[in-house]
C-alpha positions as CSV (number, residue, x, y, z in Angstrom):
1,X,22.4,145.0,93.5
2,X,23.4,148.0,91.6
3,X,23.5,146.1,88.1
4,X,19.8,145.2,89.0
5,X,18.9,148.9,89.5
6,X,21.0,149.8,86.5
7,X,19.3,147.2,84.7
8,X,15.4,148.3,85.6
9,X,16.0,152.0,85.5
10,X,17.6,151.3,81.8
11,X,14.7,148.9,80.8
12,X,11.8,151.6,82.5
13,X,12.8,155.0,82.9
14,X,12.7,154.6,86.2
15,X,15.0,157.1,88.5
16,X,17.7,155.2,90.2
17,X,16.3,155.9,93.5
18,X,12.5,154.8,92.8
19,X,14.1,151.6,91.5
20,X,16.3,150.9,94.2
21,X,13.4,151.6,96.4
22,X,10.4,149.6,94.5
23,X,13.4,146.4,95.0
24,X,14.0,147.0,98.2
25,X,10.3,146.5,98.9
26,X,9.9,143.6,97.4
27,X,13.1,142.2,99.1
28,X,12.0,143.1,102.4
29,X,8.2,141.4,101.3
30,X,10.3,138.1,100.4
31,X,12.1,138.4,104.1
32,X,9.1,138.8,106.0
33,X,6.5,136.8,104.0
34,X,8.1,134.7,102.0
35,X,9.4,131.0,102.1
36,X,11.9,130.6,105.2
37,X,14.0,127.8,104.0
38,X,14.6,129.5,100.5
39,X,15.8,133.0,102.0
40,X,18.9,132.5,102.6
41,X,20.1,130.7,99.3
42,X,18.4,133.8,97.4
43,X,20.0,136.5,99.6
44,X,23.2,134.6,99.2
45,X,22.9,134.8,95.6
46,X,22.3,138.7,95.5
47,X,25.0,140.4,97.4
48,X,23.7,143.7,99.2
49,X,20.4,141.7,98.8
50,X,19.8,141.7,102.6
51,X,21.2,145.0,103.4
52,X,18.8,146.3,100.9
53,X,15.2,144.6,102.3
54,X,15.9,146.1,105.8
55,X,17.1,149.5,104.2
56,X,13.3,149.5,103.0
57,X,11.8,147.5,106.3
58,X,8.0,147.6,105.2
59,X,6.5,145.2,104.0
60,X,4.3,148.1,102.2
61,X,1.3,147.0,104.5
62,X,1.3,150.2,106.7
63,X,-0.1,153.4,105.3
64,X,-1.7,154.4,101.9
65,X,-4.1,151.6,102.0
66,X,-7.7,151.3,100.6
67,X,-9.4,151.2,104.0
């Protein structure tokens, strides 16, 4: 997971922490909304991938929104 960060903070500007936030995020979207059966191959895949979505355990739904 770092090289990812590395890799978007290098290719954004990003801060390290905003990145490895903003991934987080959308890891934690892909664990709660996303397809079941596939999950597990793609955390698998990315090491510290799982550790990661429930370091960041919203799905961004709560808070901030437009209503």
């Amino acid at each position: 997971m770092q090289e990812l960060i590395e890799n978007i903070t290098s290719q954004t500007g990003l801060q390290a922490d905003k990145a490895e936030k903003a991934v987080g995020i959308l890891l934690n979207l892909l664990a709660t909304q996303g397809d079941k059966a596939k999950l597990p191959a793609l955390f698998d895949a990315m090491p510290g991938a799982a550790e990661l979505a429930r370091s960041h355990g919203t799905d961004g739904a709560s808070g901030g929104g437009l209503m």
